[in-house]
C-alpha positions in Angstrom: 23.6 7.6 -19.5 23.1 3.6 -18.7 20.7 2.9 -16.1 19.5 -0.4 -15.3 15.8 -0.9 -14.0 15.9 -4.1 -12.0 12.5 -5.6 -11.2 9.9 -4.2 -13.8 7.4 -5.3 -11.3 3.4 -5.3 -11.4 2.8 -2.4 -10.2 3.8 0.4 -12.6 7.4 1.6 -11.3 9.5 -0.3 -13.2 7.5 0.4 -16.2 7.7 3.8 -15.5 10.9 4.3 -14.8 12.2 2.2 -17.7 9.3 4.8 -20.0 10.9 7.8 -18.7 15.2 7.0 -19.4 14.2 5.7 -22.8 12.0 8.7 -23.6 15.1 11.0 -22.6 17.8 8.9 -25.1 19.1 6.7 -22.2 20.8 3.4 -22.6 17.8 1.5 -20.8 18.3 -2.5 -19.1 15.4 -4.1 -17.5 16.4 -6.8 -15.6 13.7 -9.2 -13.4 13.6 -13.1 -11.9 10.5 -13.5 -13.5 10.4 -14.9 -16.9 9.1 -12.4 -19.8 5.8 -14.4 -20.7 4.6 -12.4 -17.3 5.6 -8.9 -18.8 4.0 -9.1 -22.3 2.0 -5.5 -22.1 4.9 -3.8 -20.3 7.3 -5.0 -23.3 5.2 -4.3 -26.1 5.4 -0.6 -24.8 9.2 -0.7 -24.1 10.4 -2.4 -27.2 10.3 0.7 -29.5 10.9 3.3 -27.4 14.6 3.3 -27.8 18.2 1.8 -26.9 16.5 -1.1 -24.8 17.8 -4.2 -23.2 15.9 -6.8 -21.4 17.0 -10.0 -19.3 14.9 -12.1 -17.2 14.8 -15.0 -15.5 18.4 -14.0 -13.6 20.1 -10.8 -13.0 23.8 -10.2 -14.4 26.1 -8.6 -12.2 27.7 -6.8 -15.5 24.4 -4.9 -15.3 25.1 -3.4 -12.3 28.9 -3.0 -12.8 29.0 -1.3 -15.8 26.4 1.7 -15.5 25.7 5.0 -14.0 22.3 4.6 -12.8 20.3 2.1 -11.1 16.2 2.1 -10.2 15.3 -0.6 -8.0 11.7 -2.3 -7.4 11.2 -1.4 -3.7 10.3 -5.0 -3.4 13.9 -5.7 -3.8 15.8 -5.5 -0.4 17.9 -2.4 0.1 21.1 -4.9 1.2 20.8 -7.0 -2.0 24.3 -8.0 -2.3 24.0 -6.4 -6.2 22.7 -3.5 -4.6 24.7 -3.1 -2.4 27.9 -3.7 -4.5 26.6 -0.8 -7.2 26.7 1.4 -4.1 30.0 0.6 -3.0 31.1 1.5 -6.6 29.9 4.8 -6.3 26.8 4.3 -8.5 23.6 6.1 -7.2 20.6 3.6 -6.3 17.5 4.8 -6.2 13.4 4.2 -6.7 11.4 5.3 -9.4 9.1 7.6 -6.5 12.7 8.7 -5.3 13.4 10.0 -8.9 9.7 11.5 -9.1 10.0 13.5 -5.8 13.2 14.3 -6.6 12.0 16.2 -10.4 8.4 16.9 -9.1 7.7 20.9 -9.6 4.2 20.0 -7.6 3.6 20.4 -4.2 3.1 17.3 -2.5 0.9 15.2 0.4 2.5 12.1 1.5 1.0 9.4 2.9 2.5 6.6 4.9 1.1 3.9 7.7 0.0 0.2 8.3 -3.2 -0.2 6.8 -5.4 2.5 4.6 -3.2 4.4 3.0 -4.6 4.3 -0.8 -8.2 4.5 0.1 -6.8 7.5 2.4 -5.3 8.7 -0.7 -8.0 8.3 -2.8 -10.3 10.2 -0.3 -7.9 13.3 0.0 -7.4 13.1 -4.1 -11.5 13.6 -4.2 -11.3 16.1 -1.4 -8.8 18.1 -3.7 -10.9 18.2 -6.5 -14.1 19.3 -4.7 -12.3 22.5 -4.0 -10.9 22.6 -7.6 -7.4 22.0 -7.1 -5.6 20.1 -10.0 -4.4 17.1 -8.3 -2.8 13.7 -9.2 -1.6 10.6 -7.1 1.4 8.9 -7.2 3.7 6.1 -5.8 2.6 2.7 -4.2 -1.0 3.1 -6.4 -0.1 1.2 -9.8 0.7 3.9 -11.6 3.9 5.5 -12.3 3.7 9.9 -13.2 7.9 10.0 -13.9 7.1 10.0 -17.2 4.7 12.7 -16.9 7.1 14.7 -14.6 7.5 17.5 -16.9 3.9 18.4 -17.0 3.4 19.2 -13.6 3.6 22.8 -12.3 4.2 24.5 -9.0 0.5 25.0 -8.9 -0.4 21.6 -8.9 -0.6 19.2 -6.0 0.4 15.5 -6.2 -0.8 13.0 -3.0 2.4 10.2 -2.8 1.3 6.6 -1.2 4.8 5.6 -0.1 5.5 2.2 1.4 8.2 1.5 4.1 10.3 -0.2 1.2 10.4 3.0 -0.8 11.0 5.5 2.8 13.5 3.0 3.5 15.8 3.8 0.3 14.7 7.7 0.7 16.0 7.3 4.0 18.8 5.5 2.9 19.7 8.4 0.1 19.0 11.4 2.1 22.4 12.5 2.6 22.7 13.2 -1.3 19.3 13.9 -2.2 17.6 17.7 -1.4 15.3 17.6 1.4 12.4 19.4 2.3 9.8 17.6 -0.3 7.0 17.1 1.2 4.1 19.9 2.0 2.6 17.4 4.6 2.7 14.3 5.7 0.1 11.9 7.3 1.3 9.1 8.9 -1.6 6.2 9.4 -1.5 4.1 12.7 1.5 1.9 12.7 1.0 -1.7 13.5 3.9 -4.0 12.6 4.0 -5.6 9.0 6.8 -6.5 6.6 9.2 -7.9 9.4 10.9 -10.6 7.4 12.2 -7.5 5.3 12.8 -5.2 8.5 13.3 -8.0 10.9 11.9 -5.7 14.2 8.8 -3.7 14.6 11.0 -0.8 16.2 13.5 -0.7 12.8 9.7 -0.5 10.8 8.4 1.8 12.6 11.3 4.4 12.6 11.1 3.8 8.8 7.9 5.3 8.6 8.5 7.9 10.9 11.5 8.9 8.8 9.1 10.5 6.5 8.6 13.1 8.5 12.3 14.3 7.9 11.5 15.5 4.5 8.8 18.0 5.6 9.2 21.1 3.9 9.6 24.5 5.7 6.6 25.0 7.8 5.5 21.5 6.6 2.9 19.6 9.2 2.6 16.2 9.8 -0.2 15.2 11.1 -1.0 11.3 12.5 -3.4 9.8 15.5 -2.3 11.0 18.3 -3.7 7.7 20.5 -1.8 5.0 21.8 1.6 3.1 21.3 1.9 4.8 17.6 0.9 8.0 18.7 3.7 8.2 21.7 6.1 6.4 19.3 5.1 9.2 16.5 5.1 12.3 18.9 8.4 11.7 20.7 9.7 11.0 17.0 8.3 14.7 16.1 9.6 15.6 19.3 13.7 14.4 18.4 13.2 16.0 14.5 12.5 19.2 16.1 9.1 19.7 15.4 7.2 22.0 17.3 3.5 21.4 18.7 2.2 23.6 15.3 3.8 21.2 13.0 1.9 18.0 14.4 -1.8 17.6 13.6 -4.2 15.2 14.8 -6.4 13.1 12.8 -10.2 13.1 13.9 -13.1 10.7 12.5 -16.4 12.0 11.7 -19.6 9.3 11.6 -19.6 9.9 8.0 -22.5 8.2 6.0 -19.9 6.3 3.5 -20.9 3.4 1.2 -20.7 0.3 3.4 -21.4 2.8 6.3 -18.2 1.1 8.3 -16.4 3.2 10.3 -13.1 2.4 8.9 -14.0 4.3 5.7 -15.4 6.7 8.2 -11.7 7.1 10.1 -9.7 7.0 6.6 -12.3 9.6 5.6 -11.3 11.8 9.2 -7.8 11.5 8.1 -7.9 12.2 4.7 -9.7 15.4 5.2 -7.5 16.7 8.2 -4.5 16.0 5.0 -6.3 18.0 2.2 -7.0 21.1 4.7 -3.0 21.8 4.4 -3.8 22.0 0.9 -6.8 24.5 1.2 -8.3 25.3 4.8 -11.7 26.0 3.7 -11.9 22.3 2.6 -14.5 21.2 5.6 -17.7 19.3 6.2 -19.4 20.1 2.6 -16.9 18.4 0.5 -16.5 15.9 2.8 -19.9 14.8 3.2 -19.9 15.0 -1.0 -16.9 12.8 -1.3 -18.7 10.4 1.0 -21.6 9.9 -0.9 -19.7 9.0 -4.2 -17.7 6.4 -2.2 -18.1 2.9 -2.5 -14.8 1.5 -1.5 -11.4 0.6 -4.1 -10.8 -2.3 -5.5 -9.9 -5.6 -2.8 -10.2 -2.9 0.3 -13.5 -3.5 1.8 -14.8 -3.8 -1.9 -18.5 -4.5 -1.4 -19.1 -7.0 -4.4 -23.2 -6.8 -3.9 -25.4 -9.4 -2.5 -26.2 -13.1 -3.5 -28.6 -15.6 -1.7 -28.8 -13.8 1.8 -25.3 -12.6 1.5 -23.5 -9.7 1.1 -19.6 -10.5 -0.3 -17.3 -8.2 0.7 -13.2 -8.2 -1.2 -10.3 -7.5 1.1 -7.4 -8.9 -0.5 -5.2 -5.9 0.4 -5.8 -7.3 3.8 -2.0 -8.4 4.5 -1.9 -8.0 8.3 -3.6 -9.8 11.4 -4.7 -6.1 12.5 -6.2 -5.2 8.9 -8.4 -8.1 9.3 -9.3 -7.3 12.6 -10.4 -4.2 11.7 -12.3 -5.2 8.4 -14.3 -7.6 10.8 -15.1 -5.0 13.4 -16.3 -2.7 10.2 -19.6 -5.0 10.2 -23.0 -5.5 12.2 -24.6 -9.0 12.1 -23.1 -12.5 11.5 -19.9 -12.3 9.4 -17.9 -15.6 7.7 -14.3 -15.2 7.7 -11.8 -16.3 4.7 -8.2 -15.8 6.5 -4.5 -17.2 6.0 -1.8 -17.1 3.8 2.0 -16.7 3.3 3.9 -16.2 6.7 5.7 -12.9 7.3 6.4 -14.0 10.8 3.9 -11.2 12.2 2.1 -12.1 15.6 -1.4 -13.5 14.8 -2.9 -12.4 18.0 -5.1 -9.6 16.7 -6.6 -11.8 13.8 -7.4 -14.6 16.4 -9.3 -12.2 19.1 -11.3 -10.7 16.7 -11.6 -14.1 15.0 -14.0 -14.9 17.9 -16.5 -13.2 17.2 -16.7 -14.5 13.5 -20.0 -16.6 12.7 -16.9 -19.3 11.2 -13.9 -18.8 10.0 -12.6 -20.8 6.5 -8.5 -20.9 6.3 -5.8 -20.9 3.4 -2.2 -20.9 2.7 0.6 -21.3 4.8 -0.1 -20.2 8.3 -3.8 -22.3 8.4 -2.6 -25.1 9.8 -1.2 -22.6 12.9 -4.7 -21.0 12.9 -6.5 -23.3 12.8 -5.1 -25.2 15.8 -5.3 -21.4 17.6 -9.4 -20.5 16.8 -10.0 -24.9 17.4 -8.8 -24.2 21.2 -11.2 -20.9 20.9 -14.0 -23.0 20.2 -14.1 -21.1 16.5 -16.5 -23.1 13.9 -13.7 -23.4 11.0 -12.7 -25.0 8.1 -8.9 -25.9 6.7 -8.5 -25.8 3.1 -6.0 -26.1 0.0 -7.6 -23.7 -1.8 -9.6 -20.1 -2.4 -12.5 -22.5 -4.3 -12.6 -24.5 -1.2 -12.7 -22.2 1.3 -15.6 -19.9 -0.3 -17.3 -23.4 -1.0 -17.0 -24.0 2.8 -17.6 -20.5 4.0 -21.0 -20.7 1.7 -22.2 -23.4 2.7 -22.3 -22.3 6.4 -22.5 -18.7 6.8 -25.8 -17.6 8.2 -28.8 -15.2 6.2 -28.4 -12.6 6.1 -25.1 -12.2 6.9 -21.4 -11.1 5.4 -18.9 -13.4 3.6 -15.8 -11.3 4.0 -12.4 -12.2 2.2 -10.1 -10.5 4.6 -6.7 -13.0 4.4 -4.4 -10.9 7.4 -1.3 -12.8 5.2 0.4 -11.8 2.1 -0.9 -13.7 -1.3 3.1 -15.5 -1.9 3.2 -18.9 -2.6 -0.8 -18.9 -4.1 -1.0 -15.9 -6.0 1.4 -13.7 -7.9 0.0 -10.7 -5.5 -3.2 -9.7 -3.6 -4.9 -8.4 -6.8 -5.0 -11.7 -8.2 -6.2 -13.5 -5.0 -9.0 -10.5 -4.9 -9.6 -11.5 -8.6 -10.1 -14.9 -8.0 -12.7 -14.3 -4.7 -14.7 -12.1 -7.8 -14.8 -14.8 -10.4 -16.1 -17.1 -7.2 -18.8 -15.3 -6.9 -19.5 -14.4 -10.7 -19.7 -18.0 -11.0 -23.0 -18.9 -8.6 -24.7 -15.5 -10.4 
């Protein structure tokens, strides 16, 4: 078979995908924009696995022409014009987490939303293993288990992160592909995010509620029950033909978790409502264990320690004006605000009403200009800068002791940073830098 992997991408799919065709004797082409000097590990890995092509820089239509297979990046949009010409040629697309779900023997929690979904996943992968489950996580996490497909058995349990890019080609597919997947589903509140890809909050929204069309049999879905999302979710239950016994409702517990914030606390709440469709007796015990081991993933709410009076706190993964508005509510005391970034188009409103009660707010990347003439009229102390070293110089300089200087952007990393891991790398070496 020929199958072409187009975008190898940072974040394990590509890689993964590309690992598991070559390991089975495929005809394997990896095609991405961005130049090979950025993919040196991943191609060190591919190089000898096999029959293995690689073109970057462009993509060649011949690669999608003349093949039976192709795995996109979810980053790339499902209306490509190369895309969408392979379809209309009668080759299947599909995504590397489409493929795994598709071979997976495991049973599987899915998790989808706005904001918290891998420290969610993370939480219900711990809960798992507290009651002895064998238990792995897969999709929008950086790391890819299709190659590992084959070693999973019915008596395992895998928890899926999946993104509205990847429901959107499941969603896309699911008139070929066998339903009934997914064991249960948990479905985070839905604020709107990613609409210069899905253009309207109500076409991203109905993408993530689309996951709940590949419950199994007596699958649940379970999701917050409160406000716009919740109506939005229920009468979406409601049209699938879901009966009140399939919907659960996610409760938070004040949970005594690392930072002692209560948005670990409500990921925690959902997470553990998830694992208990894996094994009921899963209760108040584990959790409280789980919470005492947890001190937050890496650039969400990552708590970096204290320096000078001030406690530094990473949330790169921040990539909405409600993420940040939550991150600033998660804290007591005087907290200094590093915001902005790329523009997405989303509404900034959230960011700027709980920007108000920052001690100051420092501002980056494409949208500061716009914020910063928003939080001036708010009578917000800030700071406009051309840089991450400028803004944490600023933020320093003024932030009150003791206090919180909190990296919490609301905007994607594009245009500064290759992605939000590197922008939450950067805030680190910062502060490495005065220690």
């Amino acid at each position: 078979m020929r199958v072409t992997v187009m975008g190898l991408g940072r974040f394990g799919g590509g890689l993964g995908a590309a690992r598991y065709f070559l390991d089975r004797g495929h005809d394997v082409t990896v095609t991405d924009l961005a130049p090979a000097t950025e993919f040196a590990k991943e191609l060190n890995l591919l190089r000898d696995l096999g029959r293995f092509r690689e073109v970057f820089g462009e993509h060649c239509a011949s690669d999608f022409r003349l093949v039976d297979l192709v795995v996109a990046s979810p980053a790339v949009p499902w209306d490509h014009v190369l895309l969408t010409k392979a379809r209309k040629s009668g080759i299947q697309v599909t995504t590397e987490l489409e493929r795994f779900l598709e071979l997976c023997p495991a049973k599987v929690l899915a998790v989808t939303g706005s904001n918290g979904k891998t420290t969610t996943c993370h939480l219900a992968l711990q809960l798992l293993r507290t009651a002895g489950l064998s238990v792995r996580t897969v999709g929008n996490m950086g790391k890819s288990l299709l190659p590992e497909v084959e070693t999973l058995s019915p008596k395992d349990w895998v928890v899926a992160e999946i993104s509205s890019f990847q429901l959107e080609v499941m969603r896309s597919n699911a008139h070929r592909r066998a339903k009934n997947l997914i064991e249960a589903a948990l479905i985070t509140p839905i604020t709107p995010n990613h609409l210069d890809r899905h253009e309207t909050f109500e076409n991203y929204r109905t993408i993530k509620a689309s996951l709940m069309s590949e419950l199994a049999p007596q699958g649940r879905v379970i999701f917050d029950g409160g406000g716009s999302s919740g109506e939005f979710l229920n009468q979406s239950a409601a049209a699938l033909g879901l009966s009140h016994s399939d919907v659960g409702m996610a409760a938070a517990r004040p949970w005594h978790l690392g930072l002692g914030n209560k948005i670990h606390a409500y990921n925690l709440g959902q997470a553990l409502a998830l694992a208990q469709c894996a094994d009921a007796s899963i209760g108040p015990e584990q959790g409280q264990l789980v919470a005492d081991a947890f001190r937050g993933l890496p650039h969400r709410l990552e708590d970096l320690g204290e320096f000078s009076g001030l406690r530094f706190v990473n949330d790169s993964k921040s990539t909405t004006p409600e993420a940040t508005a939550a991150a600033l509510s998660a804290f007591r005391g005087p907290v200094a605000l590093i915001a902005g970034g790329y523009d997405k188009g989303l509404d900034p409103g959230p960011l700027l009403k709980a920007a108000v009660l920052a001690q100051r707010v420092d501002l980056i990347g494409q949208t500061g200009p716009k914020l910063a003439r928003a939080l001036e009229s708010l009578g917000v102390p800030l700071g406009l800068h051309d840089s991450l070293q400028g803004a944490f110089a600023g933020a320093l300089a003024a932030a009150s002791r003791p206090g919180v200087l909190l990296l919490s952007p609301g905007h994607a990393s594009y245009g500064m940073w290759r992605d939000y891991r590197a922008r939450g790398d950067e805030f680190r070496r910062l502060l490495q830098a005065l220690l």
